[in-house]
C-alpha positions as semicolon CSV with decimal commas, in nm:
position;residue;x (nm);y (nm);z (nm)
1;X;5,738;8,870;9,254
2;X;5,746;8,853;8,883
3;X;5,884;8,518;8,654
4;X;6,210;8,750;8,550
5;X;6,292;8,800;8,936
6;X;6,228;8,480;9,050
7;X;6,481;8,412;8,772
8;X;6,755;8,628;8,889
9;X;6,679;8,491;9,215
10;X;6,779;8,123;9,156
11;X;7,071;8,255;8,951
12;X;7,193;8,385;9,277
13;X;7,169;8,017;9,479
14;X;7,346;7,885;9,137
15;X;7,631;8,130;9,179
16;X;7,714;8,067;9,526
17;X;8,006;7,823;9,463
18;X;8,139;8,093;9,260
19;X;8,073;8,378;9,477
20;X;8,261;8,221;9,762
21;X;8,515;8,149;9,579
22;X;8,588;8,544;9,416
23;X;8,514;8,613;9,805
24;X;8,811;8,364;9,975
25;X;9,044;8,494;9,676
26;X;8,966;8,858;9,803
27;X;9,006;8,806;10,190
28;X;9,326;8,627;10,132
29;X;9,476;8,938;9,974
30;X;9,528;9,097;10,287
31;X;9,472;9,522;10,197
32;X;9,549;9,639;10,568
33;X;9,523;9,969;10,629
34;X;9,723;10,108;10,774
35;X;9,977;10,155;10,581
36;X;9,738;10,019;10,276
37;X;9,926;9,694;10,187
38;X;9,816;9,505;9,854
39;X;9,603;9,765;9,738
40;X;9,687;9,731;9,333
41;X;9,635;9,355;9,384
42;X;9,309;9,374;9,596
43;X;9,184;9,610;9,257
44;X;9,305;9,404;8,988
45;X;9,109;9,112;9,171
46;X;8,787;9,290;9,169
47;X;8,859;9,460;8,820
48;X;8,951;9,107;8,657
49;X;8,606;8,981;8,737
50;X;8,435;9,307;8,675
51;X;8,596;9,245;8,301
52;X;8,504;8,912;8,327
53;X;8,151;9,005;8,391
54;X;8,134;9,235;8,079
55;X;8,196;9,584;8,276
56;X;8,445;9,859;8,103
57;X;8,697;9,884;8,403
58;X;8,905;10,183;8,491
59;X;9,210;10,189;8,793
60;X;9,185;10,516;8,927
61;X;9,510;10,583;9,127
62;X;9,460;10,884;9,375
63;X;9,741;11,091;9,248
64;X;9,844;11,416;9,478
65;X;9,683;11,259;9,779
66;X;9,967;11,217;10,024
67;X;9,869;10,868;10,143
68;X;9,956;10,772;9,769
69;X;10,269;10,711;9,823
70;X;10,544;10,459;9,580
71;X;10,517;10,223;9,869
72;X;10,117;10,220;9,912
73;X;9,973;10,308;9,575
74;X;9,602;10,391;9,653
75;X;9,433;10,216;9,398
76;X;9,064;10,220;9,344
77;X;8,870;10,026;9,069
78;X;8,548;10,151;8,909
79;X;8,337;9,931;8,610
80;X;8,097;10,043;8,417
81;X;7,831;9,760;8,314
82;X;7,860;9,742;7,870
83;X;7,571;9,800;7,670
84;X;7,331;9,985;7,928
85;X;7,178;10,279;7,877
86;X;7,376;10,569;8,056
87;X;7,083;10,714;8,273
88;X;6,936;10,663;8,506
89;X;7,220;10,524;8,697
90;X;7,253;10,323;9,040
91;X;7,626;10,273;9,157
92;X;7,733;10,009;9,391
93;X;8,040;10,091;9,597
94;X;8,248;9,891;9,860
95;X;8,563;9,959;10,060
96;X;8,849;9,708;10,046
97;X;9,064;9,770;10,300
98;X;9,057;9,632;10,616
99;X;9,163;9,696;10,920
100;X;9,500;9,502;11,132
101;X;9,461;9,158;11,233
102;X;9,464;9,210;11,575
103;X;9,470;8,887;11,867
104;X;9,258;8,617;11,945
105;X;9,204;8,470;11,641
106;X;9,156;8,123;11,611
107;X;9,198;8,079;11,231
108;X;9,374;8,249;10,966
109;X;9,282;8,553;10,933
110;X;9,328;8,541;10,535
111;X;9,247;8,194;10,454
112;X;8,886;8,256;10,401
113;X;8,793;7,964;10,607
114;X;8,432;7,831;10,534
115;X;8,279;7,635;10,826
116;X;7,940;7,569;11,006
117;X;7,763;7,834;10,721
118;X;8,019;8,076;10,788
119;X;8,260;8,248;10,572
120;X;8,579;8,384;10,814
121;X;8,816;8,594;10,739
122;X;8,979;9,016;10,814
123;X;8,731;9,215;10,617
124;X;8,474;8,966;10,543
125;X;8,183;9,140;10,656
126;X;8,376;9,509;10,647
127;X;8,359;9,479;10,344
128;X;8,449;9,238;10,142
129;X;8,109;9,023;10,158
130;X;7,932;9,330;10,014
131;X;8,153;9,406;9,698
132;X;8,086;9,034;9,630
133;X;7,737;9,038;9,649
134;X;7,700;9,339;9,460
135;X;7,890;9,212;9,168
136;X;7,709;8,846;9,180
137;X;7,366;9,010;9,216
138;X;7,369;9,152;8,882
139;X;7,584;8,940;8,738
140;X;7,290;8,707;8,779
141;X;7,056;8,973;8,617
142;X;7,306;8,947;8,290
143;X;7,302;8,508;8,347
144;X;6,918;8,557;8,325
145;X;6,943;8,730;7,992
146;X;6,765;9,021;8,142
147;X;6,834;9,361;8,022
148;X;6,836;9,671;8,220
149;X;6,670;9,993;8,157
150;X;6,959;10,168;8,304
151;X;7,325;10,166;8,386
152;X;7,487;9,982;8,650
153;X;7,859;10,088;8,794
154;X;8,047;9,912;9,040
155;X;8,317;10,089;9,220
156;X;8,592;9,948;9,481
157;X;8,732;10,184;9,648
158;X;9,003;10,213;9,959
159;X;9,121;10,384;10,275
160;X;8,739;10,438;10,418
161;X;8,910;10,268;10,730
162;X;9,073;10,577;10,745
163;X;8,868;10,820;10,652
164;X;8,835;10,732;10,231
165;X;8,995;11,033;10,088
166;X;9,240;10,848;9,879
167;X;8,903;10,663;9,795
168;X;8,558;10,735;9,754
169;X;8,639;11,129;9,809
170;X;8,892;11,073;9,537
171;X;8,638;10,975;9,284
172;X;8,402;11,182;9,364
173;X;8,599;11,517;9,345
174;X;8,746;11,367;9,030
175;X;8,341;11,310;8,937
176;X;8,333;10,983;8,872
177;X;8,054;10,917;9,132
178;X;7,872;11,323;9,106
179;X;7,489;11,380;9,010
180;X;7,586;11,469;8,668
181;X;7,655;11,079;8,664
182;X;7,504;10,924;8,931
183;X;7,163;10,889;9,026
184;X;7,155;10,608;9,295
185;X;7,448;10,469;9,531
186;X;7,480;10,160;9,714
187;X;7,734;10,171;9,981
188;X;7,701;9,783;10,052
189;X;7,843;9,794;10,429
190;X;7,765;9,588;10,694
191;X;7,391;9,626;10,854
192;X;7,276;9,292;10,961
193;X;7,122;9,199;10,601
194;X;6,774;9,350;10,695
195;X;6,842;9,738;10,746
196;X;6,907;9,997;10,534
197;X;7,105;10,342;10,668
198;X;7,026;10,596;10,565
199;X;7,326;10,833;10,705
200;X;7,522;10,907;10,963
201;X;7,619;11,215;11,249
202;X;7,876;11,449;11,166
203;X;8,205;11,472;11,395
204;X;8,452;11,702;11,488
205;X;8,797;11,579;11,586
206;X;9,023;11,853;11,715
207;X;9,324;11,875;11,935
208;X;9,384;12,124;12,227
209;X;9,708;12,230;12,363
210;X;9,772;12,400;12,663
211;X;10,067;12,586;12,707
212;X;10,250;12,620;13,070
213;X;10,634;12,713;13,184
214;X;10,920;12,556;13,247
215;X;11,037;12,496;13,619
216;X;11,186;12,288;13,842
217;X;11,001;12,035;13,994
218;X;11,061;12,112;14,356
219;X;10,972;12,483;14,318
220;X;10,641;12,426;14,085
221;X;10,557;12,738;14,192
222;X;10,766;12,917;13,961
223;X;10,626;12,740;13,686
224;X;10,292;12,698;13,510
225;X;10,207;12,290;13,499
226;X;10,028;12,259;13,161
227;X;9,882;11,986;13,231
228;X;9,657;12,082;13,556
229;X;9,585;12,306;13,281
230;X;9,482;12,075;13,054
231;X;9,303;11,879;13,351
232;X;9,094;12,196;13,452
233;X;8,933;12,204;13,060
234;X;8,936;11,828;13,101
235;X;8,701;11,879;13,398
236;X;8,435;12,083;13,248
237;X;8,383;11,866;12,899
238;X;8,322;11,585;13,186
239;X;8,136;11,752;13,433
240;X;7,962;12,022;13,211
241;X;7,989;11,977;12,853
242;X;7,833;11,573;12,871
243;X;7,541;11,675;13,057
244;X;7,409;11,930;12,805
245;X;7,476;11,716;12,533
246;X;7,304;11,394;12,723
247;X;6,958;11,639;12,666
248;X;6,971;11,730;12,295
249;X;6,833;11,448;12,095
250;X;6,780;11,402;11,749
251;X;6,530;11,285;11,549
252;X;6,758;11,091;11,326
253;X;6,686;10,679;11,362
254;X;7,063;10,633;11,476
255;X;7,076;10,312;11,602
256;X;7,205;10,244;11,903
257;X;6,958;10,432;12,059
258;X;7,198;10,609;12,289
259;X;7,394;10,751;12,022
260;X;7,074;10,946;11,905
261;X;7,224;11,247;12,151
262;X;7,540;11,389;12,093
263;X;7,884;11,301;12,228
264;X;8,225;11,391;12,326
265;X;8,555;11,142;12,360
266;X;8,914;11,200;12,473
267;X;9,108;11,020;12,222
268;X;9,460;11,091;12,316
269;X;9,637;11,286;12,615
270;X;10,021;11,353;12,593
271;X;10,199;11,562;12,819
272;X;10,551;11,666;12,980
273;X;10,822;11,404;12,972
274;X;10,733;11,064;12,743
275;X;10,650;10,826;13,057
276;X;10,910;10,522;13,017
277;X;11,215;10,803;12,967
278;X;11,465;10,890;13,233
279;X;11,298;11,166;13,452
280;X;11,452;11,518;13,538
281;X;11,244;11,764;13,735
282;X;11,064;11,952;13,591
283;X;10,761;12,134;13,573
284;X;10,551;12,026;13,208
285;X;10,532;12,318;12,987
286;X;10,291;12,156;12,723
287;X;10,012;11,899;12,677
288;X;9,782;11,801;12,419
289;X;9,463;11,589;12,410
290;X;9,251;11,502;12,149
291;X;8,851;11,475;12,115
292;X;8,626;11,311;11,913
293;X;8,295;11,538;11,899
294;X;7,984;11,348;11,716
295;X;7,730;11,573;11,632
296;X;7,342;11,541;11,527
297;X;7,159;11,718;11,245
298;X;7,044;11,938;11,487
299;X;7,348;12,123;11,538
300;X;7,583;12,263;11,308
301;X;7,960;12,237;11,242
302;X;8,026;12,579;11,331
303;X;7,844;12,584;11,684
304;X;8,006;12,268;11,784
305;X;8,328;12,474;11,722
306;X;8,165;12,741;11,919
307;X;8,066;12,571;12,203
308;X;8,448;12,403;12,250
309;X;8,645;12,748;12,191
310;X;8,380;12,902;12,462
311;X;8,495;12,671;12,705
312;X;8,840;12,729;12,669
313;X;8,796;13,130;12,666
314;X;8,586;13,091;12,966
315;X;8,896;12,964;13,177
316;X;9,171;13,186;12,963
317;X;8,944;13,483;13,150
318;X;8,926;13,332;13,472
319;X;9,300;13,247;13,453
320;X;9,551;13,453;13,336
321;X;9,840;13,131;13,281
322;X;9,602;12,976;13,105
323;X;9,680;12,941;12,712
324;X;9,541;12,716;12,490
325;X;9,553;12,640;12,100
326;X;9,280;12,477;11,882
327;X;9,376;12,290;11,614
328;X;9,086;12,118;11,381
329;X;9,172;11,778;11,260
330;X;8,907;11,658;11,075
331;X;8,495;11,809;11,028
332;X;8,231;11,568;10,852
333;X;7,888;11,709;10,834
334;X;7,582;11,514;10,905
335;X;7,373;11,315;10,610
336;X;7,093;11,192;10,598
337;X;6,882;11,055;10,283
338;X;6,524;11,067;10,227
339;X;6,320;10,758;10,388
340;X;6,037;10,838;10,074
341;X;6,302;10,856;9,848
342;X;6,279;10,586;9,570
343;X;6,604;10,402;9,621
344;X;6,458;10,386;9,975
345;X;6,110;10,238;9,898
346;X;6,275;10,007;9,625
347;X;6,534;9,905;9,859
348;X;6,284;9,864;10,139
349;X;6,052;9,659;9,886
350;X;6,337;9,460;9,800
351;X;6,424;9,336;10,175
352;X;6,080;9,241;10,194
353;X;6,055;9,021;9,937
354;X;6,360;8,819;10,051
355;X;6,353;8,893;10,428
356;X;5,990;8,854;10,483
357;X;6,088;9,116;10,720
358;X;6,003;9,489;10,734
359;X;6,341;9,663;10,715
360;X;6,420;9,901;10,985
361;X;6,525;10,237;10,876
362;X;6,853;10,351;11,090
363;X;7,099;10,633;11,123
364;X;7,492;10,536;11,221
365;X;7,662;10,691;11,459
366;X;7,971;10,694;11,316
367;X;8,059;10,814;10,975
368;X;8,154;10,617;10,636
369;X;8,155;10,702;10,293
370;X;7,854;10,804;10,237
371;X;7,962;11,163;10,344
372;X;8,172;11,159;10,063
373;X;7,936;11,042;9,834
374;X;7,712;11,323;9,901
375;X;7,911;11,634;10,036
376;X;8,113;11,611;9,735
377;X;7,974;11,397;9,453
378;X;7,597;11,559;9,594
379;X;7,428;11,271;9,528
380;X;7,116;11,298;9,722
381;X;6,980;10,963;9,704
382;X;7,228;10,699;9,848
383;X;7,233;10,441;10,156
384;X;7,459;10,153;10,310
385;X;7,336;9,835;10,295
386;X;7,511;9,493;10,285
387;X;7,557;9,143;10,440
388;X;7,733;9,086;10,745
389;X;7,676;9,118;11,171
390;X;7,788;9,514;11,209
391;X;7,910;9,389;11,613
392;X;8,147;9,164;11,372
393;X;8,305;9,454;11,219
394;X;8,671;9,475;11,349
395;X;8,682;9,181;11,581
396;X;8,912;8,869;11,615
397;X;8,755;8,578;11,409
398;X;8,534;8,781;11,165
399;X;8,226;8,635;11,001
400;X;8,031;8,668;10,754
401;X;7,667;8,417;10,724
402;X;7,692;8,293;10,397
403;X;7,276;8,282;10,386
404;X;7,353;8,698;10,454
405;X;7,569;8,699;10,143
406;X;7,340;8,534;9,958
407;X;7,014;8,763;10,065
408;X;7,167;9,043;10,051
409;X;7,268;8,954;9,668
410;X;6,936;8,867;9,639
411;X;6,786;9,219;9,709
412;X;7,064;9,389;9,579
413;X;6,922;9,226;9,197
414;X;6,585;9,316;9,311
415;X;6,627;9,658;9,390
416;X;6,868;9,668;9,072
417;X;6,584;9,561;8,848
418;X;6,296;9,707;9,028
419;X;6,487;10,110;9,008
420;X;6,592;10,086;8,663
421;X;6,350;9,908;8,509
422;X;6,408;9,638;8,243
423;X;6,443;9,667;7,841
C-alpha cells in the first residue's frame, strides 16, 4: 500500500465522528416506501453534503412516472465531484428508501441508536450505511489533498424497494448513468463488507386467471368452480414444474447455493367471494394467483414464458371448461459482470488490502438495481458492494457494524484511487 493510500486511509478513522453523524441524520428521515414518504428531504440531506463536499448537485424528479405523484415526489439526487477530469468515470449509487417498520423492534427505528459498535436504525444497512461510506471514502481522498485522474459521481436514488423505476431506471433512461457517461458503477448494497456481486437472476412475475361459471352452490354441477381450476394448474407447477427446475443449474456464483437452480413462488391467490364477507351460494366464477419465476442465465425470458403458457394449454386441451388468461407483471433479465473485469480486480484488490481476506465473488438471487444500470444505461462494468449483514436487510432492529462502515469506506477510496488513477 502506497504513502497516499495509507493517507486516505487514516482520513477515513478521522471522519468517523462525522460519518455517523450524516448517517443518524439520514436514518432518522424516515423515506418508507411504500408510499415513498420524505423523499425530497432524504435528497436534500444527501445533496447538502454532496455540496458541502465540493460536488455540482442536481435533483432529478422522475416526472411522467406514475409513482411521482404531488403527494410522493420521487426525488433522486446525483453530484458530480468539481474539478475532475470527465473520463474515465466510476459512479457510486445507493437507494434511500426503506422499507416499513414492521414489529419487534426494541428501539426506535429512526433514532439512529449507536450502541455496543453498532449503528441501528430502518435502512441502515439497506442502504443507508453504503451512501455514507461512499461519500466519506472520497471525501477523504479530497481531505488528503489527493487528486484524481478521473471523475467521481455520486448518485442517491429511490424506490429500488420497489422495483427503482422512479429511480435508478429513471436516470438511466434519462442518461445520466449510460456508457456515453459512465464507465464504472458502484451499487454500494449490503454484502457482508467482504464480497462483491457481481449480478443477479432474472424473474418473471405474472398473474393467471382462470375463468369458471356462475352457479349455485348446491347444484355445482351446473357450474364451472374456477378455482379447482386454478388448483389443477396449481398442481402441476408443484408437482411438475419444481422438479425440472430443481435439475437445471447455473454456473452463476449465486449465493445461497440453493438459489443457483431456478425457482417458482405463489405470491398471491384470490378467488370467489372475499373470505370475511357474508356468504351466498355460489359456485366461484374467477380466481387469480400470482408467481414469482427466478430465472438463471441459462434460460431466457421468452422460454420461461413458454414453459408457463405450455402448461396452461396443456390442461385447456385436456379440458374443455378450462380458460385461463396470462397477464405479465414485471420481466428483469439476468446480469452478470465480468469477474476479470477491472472494476472487479480493483475492487477485489481493494478488499484485500483492508480485509486481509480474499473476497468471494457471488451472484444474488434476487434482483436490484443493477439491472437497471445495465439493461438500460448498458454499462457493462458495475457491481454491489457495501457495508452491512445482508440477513439484516428488512428485519426488526436493523444493524449496521460500524467497523463495516468504516472498511467498506476504506476500500471504496482504494478502489476509487487505484481505477482512476491519481493527478
Amino acid at each position: 500500500m502506497t504513502a497516499a493510500e495509507q493517507s486516505v486511509l487514516s482520513r477515513i478513522d478521522s471522519l468517523t465522528e462525522e460519518m455517523l453523524a450524516f448517517l443518524q441524520a439520514l436514518v432518522g428521515i424516515s423515506t418508507v416506501n411504500p408510499p415513498g414518504d420524505h423523499y425530497v428531504e432524504g435528497a436534500e440531506h444527501i445533496g447538502s453534503k454532496l455540496r458541502e463536499f465540493c460536488y455540482d448537485v442536481k435533483y432529478v424528479r422522475a416526472e411522467g412516472r406514475p409513482e411521482h405523484t404531488l403527494a410522493h415526489p420521487r426525488c433522486n439526487v446525483i453530484g458530480t465531484l468539481r474539478d475532475t477530469p470527465a473520463r474515465p468515470r466510476l459512479h457510486f449509487n445507493g437507494h434511500f428508501d426503506v422499507v416499513p417498520v414492521g414489529e419487534g423492534w426494541t428501539v426506535d427505528p429512526f433514532a439512529g441508536v449507536i450502541r455496543d459498535g453498532r449503528i441501528y436504525g430502518r435502512g441502515v444497512t439497506d442502504q443507508k450505511a453504503g451512501i455514507a461510506a461512499s461519500i466519506f471514502a472520497v471525501e477523504a481522498i479530497r481531505r488528503a489533498g489527493i487528486k484524481l485522474a478521473g471523475s467521481v459521481q455520486q448518485s442517491a436514488t429511490v424506490d429500488e424497494e420497489s422495483g427503482g423505476f422512479a429511480g435508478m431506471a429513471y436516470l438511466a433512461e434519462q442518461g445520466y448513468v449510460h456508457r456515453d457517461v459512465t464507465d464504472f458503477v458502484i451499487i454500494t448494497e449490503p454484502l457482508n463488507v467482504d464480497r462483491v456481486c457481481l449480478g443477479h437472476r432474472g424473474v418473471y412475475w405474472f398473474e393467471v386467471a382462470t375463468q369458471g361459471r356462475i352457479a349455485h352452490g348446491s347444484m355445482p354441477f351446473l357450474g364451472v368452480n374456477a378455482i379447482s381450476k386454478m388448483t389443477g394448474f396449481l398442481s402441476v407447477i408443484e408437482s411438475e414444474l419444481k422438479p425440472l427446475l430443481a435439475q437445471r443449474q447455473t454456473a452463476m456464483p449465486v449465493e445461497p447455493p440453493a438459489a443457483r437452480s431456478p425457482s417458482i413462488n405463489i405470491n398471491a391467490i384470490s378467488g370467489g367471494q372475499p373470505v370475511g364477507d357474508l356468504q351466498t351460494p355460489c359456485v366461484a366464477d374467477s380466481c387469480h394467483a400470482i408467481l414469482d419465476r427466478r430465472f438463471i442465465m441459462e434460460e431466457s425470458s421468452t422460454q420461461v414464458r413458454h414453459e408457463i403458457v405450455t402448461i396452461l394449454e396443456k390442461l385447456r386441451r385436456a379440458d374443455p371448461e378450462f380458460r385461463y388468461r396470462v397477464t405479465d407483471l414485471l420481466t428483469v433479465e439476468p446480469v452478470l459482470t465480468d469477474a476479470q473485469s477491472p472494476l472487479v480486480k480493483t475492487l477485489s484488490s481493494s478488499i484485500r488490502a483492508v480485509r486481509q481476506t480474499d473476497p468471494p465473488l457471488i451472484a444474488s438471487p434476487g434482483t436490484y438495481d443493477q439491472k437497471h444500470v445495465m439493461r438500460l444505461g448498458f454499462v457493462d462494468q458495475c457491481v454491489a458492494y457495501g457495508p452491512g449483514l445482508l440477513h439484516m436487510a428488512h428485519q426488526p432492529d436493523e444493524y449496521c457494524e460500524i467497523e463495516h462502515l468504516l472498511d467498506a469506506a476504506k476500500t471504496m477510496a482504494l478502489t476509487t484511487m487505484r481505477l482512476l488513477g491519481t493527478a
